[in-house]
C-alpha positions as CSV (number, residue, x, y, z in Angstrom):
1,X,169.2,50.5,34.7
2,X,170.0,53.1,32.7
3,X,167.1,54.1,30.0
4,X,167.9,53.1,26.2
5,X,167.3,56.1,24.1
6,X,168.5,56.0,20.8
7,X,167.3,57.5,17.5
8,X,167.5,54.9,14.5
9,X,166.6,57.3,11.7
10,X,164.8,60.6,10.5
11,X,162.9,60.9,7.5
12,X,161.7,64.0,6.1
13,X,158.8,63.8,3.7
14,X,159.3,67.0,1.6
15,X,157.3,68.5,-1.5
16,X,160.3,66.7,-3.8
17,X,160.9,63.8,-2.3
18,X,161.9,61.7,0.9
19,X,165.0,62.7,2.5
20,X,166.6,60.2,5.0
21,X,168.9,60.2,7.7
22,X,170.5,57.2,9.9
23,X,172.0,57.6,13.0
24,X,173.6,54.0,13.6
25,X,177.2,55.3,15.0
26,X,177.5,56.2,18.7
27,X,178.6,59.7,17.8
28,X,177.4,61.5,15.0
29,X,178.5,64.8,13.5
30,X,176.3,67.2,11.5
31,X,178.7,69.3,10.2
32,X,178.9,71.9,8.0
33,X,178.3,76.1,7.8
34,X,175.9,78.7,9.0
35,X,173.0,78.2,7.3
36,X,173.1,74.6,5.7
37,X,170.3,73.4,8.0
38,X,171.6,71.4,10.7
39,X,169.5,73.6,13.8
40,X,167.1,72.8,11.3
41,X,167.4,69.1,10.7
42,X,167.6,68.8,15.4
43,X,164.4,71.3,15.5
44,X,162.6,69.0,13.4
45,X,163.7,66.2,16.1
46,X,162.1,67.6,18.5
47,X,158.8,68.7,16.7
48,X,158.7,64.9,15.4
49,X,158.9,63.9,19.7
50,X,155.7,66.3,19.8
51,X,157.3,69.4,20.8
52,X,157.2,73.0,20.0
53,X,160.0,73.7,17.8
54,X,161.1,76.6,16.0
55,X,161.0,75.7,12.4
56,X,162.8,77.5,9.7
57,X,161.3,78.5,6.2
58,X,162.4,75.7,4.3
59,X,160.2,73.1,6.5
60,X,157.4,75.5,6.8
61,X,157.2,75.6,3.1
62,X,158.3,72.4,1.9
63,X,158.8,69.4,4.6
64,X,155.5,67.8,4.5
65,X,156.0,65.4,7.8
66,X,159.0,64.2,9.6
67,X,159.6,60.3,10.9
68,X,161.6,59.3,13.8
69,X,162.6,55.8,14.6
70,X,163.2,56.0,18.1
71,X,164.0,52.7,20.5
72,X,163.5,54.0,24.0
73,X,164.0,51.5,26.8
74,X,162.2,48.2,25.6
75,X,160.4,49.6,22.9
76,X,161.0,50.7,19.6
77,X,158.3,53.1,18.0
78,X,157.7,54.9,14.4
79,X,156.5,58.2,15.1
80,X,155.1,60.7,12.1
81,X,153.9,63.9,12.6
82,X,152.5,66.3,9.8
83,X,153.4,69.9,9.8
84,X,150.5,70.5,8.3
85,X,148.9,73.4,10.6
86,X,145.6,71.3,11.0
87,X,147.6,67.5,11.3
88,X,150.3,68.8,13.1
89,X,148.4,68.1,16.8
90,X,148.1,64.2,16.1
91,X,151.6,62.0,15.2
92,X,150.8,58.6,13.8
93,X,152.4,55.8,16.1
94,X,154.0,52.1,14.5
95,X,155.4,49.6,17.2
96,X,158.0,48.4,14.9
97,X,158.3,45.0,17.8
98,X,154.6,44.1,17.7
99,X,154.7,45.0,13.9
100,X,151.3,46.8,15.0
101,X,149.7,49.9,13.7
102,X,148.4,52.2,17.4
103,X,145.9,54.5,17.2
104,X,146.7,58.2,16.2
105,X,148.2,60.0,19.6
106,X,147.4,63.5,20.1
107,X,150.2,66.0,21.3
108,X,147.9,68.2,23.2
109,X,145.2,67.2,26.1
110,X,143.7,64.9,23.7
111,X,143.5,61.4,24.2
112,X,145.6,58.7,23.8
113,X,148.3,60.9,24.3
114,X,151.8,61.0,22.9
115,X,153.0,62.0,26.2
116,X,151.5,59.5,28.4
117,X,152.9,57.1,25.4
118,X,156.5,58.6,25.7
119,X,156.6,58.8,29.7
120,X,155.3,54.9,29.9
121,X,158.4,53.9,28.0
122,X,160.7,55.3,30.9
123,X,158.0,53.6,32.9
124,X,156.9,56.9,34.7
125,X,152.8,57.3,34.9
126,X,151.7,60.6,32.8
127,X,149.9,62.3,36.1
128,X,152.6,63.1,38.0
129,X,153.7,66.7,39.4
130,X,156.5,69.2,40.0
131,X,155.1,71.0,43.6
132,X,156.9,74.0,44.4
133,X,158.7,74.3,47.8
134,X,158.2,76.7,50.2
135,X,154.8,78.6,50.9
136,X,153.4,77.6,47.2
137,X,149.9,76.5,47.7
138,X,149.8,74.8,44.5
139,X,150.2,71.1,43.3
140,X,152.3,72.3,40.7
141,X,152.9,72.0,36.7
142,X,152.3,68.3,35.5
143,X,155.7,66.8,34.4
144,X,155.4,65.8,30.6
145,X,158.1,64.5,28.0
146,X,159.0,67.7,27.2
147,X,160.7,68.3,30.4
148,X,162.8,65.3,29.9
149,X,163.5,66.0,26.5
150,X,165.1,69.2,27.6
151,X,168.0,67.1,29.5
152,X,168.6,65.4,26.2
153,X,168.7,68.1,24.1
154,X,170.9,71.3,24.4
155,X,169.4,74.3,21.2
156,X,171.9,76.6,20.0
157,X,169.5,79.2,21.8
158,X,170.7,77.7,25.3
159,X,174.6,76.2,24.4
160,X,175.8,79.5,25.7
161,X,173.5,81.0,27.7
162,X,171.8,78.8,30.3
163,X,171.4,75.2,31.6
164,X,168.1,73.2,30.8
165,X,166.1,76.6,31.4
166,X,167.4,77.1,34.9
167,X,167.1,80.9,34.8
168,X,163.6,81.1,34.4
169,X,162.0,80.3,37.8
170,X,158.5,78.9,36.7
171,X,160.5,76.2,35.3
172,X,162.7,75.4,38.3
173,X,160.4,73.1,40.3
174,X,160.3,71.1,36.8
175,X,163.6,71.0,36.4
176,X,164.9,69.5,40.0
177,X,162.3,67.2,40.1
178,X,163.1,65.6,36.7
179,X,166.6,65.3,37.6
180,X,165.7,63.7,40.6
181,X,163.2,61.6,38.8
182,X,166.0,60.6,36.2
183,X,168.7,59.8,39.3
184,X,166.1,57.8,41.0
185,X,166.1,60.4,43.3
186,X,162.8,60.8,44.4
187,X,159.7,58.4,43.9
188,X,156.6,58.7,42.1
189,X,154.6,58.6,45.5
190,X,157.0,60.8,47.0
191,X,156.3,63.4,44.1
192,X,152.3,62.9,44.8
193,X,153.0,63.7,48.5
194,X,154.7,67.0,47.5
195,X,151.4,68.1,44.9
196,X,149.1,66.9,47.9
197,X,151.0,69.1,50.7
198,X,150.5,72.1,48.2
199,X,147.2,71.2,47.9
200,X,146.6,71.0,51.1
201,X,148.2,73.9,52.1
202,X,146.6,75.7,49.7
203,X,142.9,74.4,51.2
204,X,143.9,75.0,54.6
205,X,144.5,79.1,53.4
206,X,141.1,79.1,51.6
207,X,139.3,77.9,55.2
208,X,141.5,79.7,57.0
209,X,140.7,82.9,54.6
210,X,136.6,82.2,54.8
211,X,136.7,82.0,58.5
212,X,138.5,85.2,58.9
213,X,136.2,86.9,56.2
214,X,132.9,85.5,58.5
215,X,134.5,86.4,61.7
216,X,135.1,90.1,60.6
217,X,131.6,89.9,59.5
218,X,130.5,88.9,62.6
219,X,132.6,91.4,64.5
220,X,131.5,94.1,62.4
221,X,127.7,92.9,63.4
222,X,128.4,93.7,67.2
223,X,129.5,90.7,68.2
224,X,132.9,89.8,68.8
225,X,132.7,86.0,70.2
226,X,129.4,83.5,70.1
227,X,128.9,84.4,73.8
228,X,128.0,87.5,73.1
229,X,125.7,86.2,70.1
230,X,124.0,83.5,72.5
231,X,123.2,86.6,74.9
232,X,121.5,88.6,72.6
233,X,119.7,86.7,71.4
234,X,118.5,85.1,74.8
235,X,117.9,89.0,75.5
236,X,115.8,88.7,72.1
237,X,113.7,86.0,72.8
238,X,112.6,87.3,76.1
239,X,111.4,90.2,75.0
240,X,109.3,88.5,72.7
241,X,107.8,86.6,75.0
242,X,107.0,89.3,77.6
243,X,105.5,91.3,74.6
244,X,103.1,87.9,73.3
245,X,102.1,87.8,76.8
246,X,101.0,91.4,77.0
247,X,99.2,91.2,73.6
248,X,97.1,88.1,74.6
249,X,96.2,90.5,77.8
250,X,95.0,93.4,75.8
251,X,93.1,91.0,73.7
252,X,91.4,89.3,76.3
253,X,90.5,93.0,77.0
254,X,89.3,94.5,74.3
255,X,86.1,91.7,73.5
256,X,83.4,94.0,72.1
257,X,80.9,94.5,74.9
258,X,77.7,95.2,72.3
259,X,74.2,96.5,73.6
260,X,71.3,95.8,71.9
261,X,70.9,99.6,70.6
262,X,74.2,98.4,69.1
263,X,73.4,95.4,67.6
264,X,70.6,96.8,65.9
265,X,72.0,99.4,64.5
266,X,74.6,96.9,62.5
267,X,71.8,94.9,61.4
268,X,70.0,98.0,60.4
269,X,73.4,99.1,58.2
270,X,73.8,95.5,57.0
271,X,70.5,95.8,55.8
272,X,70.9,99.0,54.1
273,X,73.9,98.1,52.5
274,X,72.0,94.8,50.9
275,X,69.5,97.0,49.8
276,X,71.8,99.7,48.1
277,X,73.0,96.6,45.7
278,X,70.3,95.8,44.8
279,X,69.2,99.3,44.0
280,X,72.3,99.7,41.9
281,X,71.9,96.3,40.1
282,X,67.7,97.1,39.3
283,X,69.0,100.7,38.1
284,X,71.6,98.8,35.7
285,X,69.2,96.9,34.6
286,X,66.6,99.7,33.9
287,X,69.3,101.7,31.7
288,X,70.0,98.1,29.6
289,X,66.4,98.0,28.7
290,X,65.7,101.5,28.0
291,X,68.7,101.1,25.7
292,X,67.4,98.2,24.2
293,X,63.6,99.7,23.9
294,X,65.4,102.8,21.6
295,X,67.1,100.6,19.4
296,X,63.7,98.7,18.3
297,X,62.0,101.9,17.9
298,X,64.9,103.5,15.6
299,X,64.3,100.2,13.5
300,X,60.6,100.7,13.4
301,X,60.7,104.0,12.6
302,X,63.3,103.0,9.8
303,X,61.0,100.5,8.3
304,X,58.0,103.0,8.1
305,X,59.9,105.3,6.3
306,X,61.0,103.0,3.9
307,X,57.0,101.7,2.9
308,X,56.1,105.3,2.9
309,X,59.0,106.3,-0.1
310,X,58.3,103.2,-1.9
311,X,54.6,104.0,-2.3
312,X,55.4,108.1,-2.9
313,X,58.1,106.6,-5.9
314,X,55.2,104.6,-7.3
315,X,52.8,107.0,-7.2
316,X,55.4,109.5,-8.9
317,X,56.2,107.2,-11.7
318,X,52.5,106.1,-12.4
319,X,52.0,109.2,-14.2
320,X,54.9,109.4,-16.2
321,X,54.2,107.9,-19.9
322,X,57.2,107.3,-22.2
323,X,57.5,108.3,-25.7
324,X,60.8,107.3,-26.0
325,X,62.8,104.4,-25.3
326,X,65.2,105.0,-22.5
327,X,67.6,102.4,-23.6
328,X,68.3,103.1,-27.4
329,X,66.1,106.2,-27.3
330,X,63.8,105.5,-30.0
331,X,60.6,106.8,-30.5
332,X,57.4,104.6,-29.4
333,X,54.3,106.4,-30.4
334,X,53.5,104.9,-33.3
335,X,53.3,101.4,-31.4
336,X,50.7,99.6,-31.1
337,X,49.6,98.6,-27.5
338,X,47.3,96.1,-26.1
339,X,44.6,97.7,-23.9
340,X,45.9,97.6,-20.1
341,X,49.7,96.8,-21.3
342,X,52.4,99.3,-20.4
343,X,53.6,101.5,-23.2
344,X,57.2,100.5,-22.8
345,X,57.1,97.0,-21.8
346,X,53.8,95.4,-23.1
347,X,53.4,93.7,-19.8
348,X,50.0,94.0,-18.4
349,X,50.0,97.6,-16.6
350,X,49.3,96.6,-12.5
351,X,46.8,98.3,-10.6
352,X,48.4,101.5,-9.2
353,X,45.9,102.2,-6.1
354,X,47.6,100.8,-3.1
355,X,47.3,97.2,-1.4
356,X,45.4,96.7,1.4
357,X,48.5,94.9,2.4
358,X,50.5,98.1,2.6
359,X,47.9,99.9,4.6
360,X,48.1,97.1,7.5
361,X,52.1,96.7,7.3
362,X,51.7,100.5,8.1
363,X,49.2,100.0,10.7
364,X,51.5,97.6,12.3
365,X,54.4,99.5,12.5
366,X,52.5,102.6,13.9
367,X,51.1,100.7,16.9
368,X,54.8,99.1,17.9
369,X,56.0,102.9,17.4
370,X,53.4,103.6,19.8
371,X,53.9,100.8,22.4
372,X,57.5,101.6,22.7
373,X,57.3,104.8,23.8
374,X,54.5,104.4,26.3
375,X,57.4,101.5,27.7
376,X,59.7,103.8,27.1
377,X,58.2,106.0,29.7
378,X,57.0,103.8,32.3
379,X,61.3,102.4,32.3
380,X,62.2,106.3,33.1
381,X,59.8,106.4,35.8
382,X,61.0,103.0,37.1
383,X,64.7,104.1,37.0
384,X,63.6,107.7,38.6
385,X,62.3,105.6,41.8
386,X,65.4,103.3,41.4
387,X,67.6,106.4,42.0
388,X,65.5,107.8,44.1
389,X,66.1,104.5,46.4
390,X,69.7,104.6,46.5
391,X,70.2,108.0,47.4
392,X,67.7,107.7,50.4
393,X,70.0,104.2,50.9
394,X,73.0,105.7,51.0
395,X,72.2,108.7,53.0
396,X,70.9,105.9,55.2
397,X,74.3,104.2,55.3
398,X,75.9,107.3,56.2
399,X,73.8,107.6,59.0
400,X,74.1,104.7,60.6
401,X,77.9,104.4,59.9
402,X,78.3,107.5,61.9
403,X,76.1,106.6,65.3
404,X,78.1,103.3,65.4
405,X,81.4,104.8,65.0
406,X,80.6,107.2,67.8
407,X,79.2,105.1,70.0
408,X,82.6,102.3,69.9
409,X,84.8,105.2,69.8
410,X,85.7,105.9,73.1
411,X,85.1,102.5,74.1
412,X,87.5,100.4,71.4
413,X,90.2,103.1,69.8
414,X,92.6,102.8,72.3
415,X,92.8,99.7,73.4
416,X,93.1,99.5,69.1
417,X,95.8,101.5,69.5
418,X,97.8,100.0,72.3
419,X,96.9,96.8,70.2
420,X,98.9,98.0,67.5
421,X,102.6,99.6,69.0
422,X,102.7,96.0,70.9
423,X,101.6,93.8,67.9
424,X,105.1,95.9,66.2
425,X,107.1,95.6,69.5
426,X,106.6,91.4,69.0
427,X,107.2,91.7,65.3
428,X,110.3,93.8,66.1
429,X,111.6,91.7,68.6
430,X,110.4,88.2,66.7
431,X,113.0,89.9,63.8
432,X,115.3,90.6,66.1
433,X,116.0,87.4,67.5
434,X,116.0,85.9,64.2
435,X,118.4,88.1,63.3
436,X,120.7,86.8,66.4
437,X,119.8,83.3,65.5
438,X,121.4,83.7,61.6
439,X,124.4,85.6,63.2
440,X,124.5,81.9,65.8
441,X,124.7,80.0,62.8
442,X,127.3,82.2,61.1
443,X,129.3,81.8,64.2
444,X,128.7,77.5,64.0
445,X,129.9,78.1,60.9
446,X,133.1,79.5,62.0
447,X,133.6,76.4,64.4
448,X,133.3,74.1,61.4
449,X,135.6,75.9,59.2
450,X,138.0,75.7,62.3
451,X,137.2,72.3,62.5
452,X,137.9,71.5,58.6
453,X,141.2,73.5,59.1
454,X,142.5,71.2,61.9
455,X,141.2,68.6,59.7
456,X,143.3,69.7,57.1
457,X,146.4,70.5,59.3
458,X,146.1,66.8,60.5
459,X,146.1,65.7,57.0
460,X,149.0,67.8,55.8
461,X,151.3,66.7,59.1
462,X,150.6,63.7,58.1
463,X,151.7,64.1,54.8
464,X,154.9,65.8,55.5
465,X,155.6,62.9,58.3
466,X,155.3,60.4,55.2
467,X,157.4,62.4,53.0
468,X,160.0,63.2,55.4
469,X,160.3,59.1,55.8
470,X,160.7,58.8,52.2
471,X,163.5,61.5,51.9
472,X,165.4,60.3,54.6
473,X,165.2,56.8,53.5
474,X,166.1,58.4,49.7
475,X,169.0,61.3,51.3
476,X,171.8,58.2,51.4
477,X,171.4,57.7,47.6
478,X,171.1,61.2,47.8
479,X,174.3,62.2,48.5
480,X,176.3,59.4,47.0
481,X,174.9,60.3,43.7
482,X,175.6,64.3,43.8
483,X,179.3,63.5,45.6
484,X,179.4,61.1,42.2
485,X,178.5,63.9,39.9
486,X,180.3,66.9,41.6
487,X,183.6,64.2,41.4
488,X,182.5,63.7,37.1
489,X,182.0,67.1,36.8
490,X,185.3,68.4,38.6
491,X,187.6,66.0,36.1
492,X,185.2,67.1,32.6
493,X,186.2,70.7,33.8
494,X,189.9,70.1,34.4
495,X,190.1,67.4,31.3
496,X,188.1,70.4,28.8
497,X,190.7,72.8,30.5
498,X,187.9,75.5,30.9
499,X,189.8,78.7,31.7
500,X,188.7,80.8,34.7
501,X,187.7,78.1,36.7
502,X,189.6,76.8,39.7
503,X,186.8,74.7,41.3
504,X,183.6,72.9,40.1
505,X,180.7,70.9,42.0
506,X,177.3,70.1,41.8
507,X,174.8,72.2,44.4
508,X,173.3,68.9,46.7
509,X,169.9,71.7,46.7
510,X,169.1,72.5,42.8
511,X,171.2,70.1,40.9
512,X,173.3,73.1,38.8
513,X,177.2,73.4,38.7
514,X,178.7,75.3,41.3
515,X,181.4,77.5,39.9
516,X,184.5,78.5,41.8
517,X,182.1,78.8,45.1
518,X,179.0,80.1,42.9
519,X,175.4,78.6,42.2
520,X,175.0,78.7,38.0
521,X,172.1,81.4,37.8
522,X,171.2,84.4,36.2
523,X,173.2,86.6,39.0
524,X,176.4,84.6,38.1
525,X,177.5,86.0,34.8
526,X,179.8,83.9,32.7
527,X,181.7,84.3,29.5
528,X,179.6,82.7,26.4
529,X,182.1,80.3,25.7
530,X,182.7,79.4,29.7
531,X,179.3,78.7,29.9
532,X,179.2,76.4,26.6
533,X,182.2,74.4,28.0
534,X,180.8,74.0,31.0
535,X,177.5,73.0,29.6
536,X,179.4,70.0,27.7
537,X,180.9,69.0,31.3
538,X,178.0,68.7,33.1
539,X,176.1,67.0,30.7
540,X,178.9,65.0,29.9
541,X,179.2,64.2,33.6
542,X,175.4,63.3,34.3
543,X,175.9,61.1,31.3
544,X,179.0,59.2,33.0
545,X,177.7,58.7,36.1
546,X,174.1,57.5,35.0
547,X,175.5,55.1,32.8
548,X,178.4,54.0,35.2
549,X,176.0,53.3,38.1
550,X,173.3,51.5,35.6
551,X,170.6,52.1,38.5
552,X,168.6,55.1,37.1
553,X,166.4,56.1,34.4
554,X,168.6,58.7,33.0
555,X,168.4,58.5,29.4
556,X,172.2,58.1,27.5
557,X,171.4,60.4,24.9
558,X,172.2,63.5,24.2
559,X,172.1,66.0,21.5
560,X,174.3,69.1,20.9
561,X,173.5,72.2,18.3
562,X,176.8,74.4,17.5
563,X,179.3,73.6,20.9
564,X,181.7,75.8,19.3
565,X,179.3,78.8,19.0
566,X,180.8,81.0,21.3
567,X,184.3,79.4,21.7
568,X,186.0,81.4,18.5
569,X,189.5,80.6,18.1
570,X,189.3,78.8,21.7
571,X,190.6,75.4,19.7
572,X,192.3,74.2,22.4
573,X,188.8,73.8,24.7
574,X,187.0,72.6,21.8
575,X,189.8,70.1,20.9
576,X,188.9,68.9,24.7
577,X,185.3,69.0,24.6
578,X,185.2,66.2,21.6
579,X,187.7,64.4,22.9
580,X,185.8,64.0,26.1
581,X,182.9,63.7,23.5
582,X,184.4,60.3,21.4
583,X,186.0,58.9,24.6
584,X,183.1,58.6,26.7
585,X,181.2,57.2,23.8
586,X,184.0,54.6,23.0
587,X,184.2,53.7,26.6
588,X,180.5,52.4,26.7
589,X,179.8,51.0,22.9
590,X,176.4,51.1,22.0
591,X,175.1,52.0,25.4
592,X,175.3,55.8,24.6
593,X,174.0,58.4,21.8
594,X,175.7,61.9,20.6
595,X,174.2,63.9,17.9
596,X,176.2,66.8,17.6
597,X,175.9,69.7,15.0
598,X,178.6,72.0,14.2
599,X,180.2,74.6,12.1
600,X,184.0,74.2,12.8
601,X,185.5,70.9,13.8
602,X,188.4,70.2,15.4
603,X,191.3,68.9,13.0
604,X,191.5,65.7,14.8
605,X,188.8,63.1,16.7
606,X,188.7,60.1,16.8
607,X,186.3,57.3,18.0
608,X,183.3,55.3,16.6
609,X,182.4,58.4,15.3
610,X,180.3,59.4,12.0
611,X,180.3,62.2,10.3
612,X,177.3,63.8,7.7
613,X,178.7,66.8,6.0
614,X,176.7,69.2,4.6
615,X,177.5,72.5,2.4
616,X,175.3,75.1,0.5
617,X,175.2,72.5,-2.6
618,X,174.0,70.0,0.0
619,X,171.7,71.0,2.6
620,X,170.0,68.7,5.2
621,X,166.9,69.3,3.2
622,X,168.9,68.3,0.2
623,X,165.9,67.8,-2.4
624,X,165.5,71.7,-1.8
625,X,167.7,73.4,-3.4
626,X,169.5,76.1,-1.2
627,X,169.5,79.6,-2.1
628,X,172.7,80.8,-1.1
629,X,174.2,81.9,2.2
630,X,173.1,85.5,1.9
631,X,169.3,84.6,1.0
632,X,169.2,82.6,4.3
633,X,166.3,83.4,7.3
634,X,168.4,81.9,10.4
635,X,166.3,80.5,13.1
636,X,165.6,83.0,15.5
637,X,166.5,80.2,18.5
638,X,165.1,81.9,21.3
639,X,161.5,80.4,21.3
640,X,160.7,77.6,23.3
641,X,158.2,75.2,24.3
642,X,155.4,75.3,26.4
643,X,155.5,74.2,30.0
């Protein structure tokens, strides 16, 4: 069954006020001149659906948010979105049947999503992909509601230019496999099966392109098969073992045969070397105590110089009588002093003749002076003996080093020597046959990338059995649906009356109208207003057909911006292309939608048409007022959405 799509109404929320719109015939009309705002008004359709529109200055500046009241197959959905720049990537969602208020949908990778909202109403899942054929390695772009949308609506950018985006390649797997969507053409699983051929493809080149990159590797290493690994390192491991067996000979061999003289002599050196420690450590210990024995006797000799000036300053003053006072220099002769008081300070005047306790502090201090130095030099002759010792010790060490090395010599060295070139042989040939061992491993890797490849050969054969099963079951429908179309779109081409052409079909391979024996492309140059006609006939003929055979999911909308664009005085064509317009709309009432904006209309049409006029005095944005024809920033149409 053919899916309902039908637009209700559009309000615009601007800085002044709301502005409404309602689209309730089955043909509407936008008309009016350059520059009143219709591309505007169908621009701001498609931003309000979630995609990227090209906005002109007057809803940049002063629409706040568009609504769309859209019905699209059983469901019928408010959707608001902001164009605010930080609002703009969530639109508000009403179900106007469950009279229920969903959660905001974001139009990006956010989640929920306003495309997996839009796709579930055509009843299509939201992960589904277009692979491209031939040697493309990848799963391909995901499908979205965009790409739909762009068979429901043809910009003023496109009307005389190109068809749904078909010259630009990246889009073309996108493109056929939404129309085949659409026609029921192709399945959802059949779609999956493509992606996961790609994919696999695509896996089998990466093992394919690692095992090559290893087996060069390998090559480059010496080797150019595992044989010839496996042999080397066979030839490795034998020489290892020929070389351990040779080593545990020579060690067998070289046992120390020691004499007594010998053994002696090691005990003797054994000894010696003891005995030099413990030299060194008694000579350390020497120099810490002579270091220590100086430092008492500097603080000795410190403290007897300090008793000796303190009784030389008392003796010095005790002769010295004041006669004036040394504070506020007043004379004191005239004083009267107490017999044995000081002059000064009338204290009793002390005894001046020294203590017997200073004679014995002195006495005290002049014995340690003299007991330290009588240790100091008993330590010097200690540590004279101590030095002595070592020297004779290590002359003794030298001694004995030298007889034993002579007399092992001749006997030891060389079986030493031959010790050492085979002890490096093994570890030369030990790292040797590691090194084959990592290069036998490189090569099992190389069997299991093979072995992953033919997995993923199996699995891709597989695949491609499957989905040549589903396109044979699907070519029947296949064919009777683009022999349907080419038939539709032959008549809309001889009913429009589209000059130049003589015959018109439908290519069975990429969906586009073939034109007098030519593909529709970028090679096959047409006249602007050839190409806008024809436009109108095939869309106009995928519209007939999908409705007529009421078996596909081929929306019966459509939206038109400016058909007459590049027509000029061509009235006759446009005459045709709106009568084919109201007549295939009256021939299916309320089944189908047309929204078309125009400049100049033709003088009659008739149908279950409506028409919304619009001038300078009133715009589509009519609570802005307009500022004249010549003040006017046209959209630049060119832009278009992301894929």
């Amino acid at each position: 069954m053919t899916t309902r799509f039908r637009i209700e109404t559009i309000q615009l929320e601007t800085t002044n006020g709301p502005v409404q719109y309602v689209f309730s015939a089955d043909l509407t009309v936008l008309a009016g001149p350059s520059g009143a705002g219709k591309t505007t008004l169908l621009e701001l359709i498609k931003f309000g659906f979630g995609g990227t529109a090209t906005l002109a200055e007057v809803a940049e500046l002063h629409v706040e948010s568009v609504g769309l009241l859209v019905r699209i197959g059983d469901h019928r959905l408010r959707l608001t979105r902001s164009l605010d720049r930080a609002k703009r990537k969530t639109v508000r969602v009403f179900d106007v049947i469950d009279q229920q208020q969903l959660p905001d949908h974001h139009v990006g990778a956010g989640q929920p999503s306003l495309n997996s909202l839009l796709l579930n109403c055509f009843g299509l899942p939201d992960d589904l992909r277009a692979a491209a054929s031939g040697n493309s390695t990848r799963p391909g772009n995901r499908i979205t509601f965009n790409d739909i949308f762009t068979y429901l609506y043809i910009p003023q950018s496109q009307i005389n230019r190109d068809i749904a985006y078909s010259r630009e390649t990246v889009r073309e797997p996108k493109r056929r496999a939404v129309f085949e969507l659409l026609f029921d053409l192709v399945s959802p699983d059949l779609l999956k099966l493509r992606s996961e051929i790609n994919a696999l493809k695509g896996e089998i080149a990466d093992a394919e392109a690692r095992r090559d990159t290893v087996v060069q590797f390998l090559r480059d290493s010496g080797t150019r098969s595992r044989d010839d690994a496996l042999g080397a390192q066979n030839a490795a491991e034998q020489t290892l073992t020929r070389t351990q067996s040779r080593l545990e000979e020579l060690r067998d061999a070289i046992d120390p045969v020691l004499d007594r003289e010998t053994q002696t002599l090691r005990d003797l050196l054994t000894e010696a070397e003891r005995g030099l420690a413990d030299s060194r450590a008694a000579a350390i210990d020497l120099a810490r105590r002579q270091a220590h024995n100086n430092a008492e006797r500097t603080r000795v000799q410190t403290d007897l110089g300090r008793l000796n000036r303190m009784r030389d300053a008392g003796e010095r003053l005790a002769d010295i009588e004041f006669t004036v006072c040394p504070r506020c220099m007043q004379s004191i002769k005239k004083r009267t002093v107490p017999a044995g008081s000081c002059r000064l300070c009338l204290q009793s005047d002390p005894v001046s003749t020294p203590t017997e306790h200073d004679h014995y502090e002195v006495r005290q201090l002049t014995e340690q002076l003299s007991e330290m130095s009588m240790q100091e030099r008993i330590l010097s002759e200690q540590h004279a003996v101590v030095l002595r010792l070592s020297e004779e010790r290590e002359r003794l060490i030298s001694y004995l080093t030298k007889t034993l090395e002579e007399r092992t010599s001749l006997r030891v060295s060389p079986r030493l020597q031959a010790f050492t070139d085979l002890s490096s042989q093994a570890a030369a040939a030990a790292a040797n046959k590691e090194r084959w061992e990592a290069v036998l491993r490189q090569w099992d890797s190389v069997a299991d990338l093979e072995a992953a490849a033919d997995q993923l050969r199996v699995a891709r054969e597989n695949s491609k059995s499957r989905l040549n099963a589903a396109t044979r079951e699907l070519d029947e429908r296949r064919a009777e649906v683009i022999e349907q179309v080419s038939v539709e779109f032959d008549k809309a081409v001889r009913d429009i009356a589209i000059p130049t052409i003589t015959q018109a079909s439908i290519d069975p391979e990429n969906y586009l109208p073939v034109i007098n024996g030519t593909v529709f492309s970028s090679k096959s140059q047409l006249a602007g207003g050839v190409t806008t006609a024809t436009q109108i006939a095939y869309w106009c003929s995928l519209l007939a057909v999908a409705v007529r055979r009421n078996d596909t999911l081929y929306p019966a909308f459509l939206i038109i911006d400016s058909p007459r664009l590049a027509l000029n005085t061509a009235t006759n064509v446009a005459a045709a292309m709106y009568r084919r317009l109201t007549t295939q709309a009256d021939a299916r009432p309320g089944k189908l939608q047309f929204i078309i904006a125009d400049n100049e209309l033709p003088d009659t049409y008739r149908g279950n048409q409506a028409q919304i006029d619009f001038d300078y005095d009133h715009p589509t944005v009519s609570t802005i007022e307009h500022p004249g024809p010549a003040q006017v920033a046209r959209i630049a149409t060119g832009e278009l959405e992301d894929i």
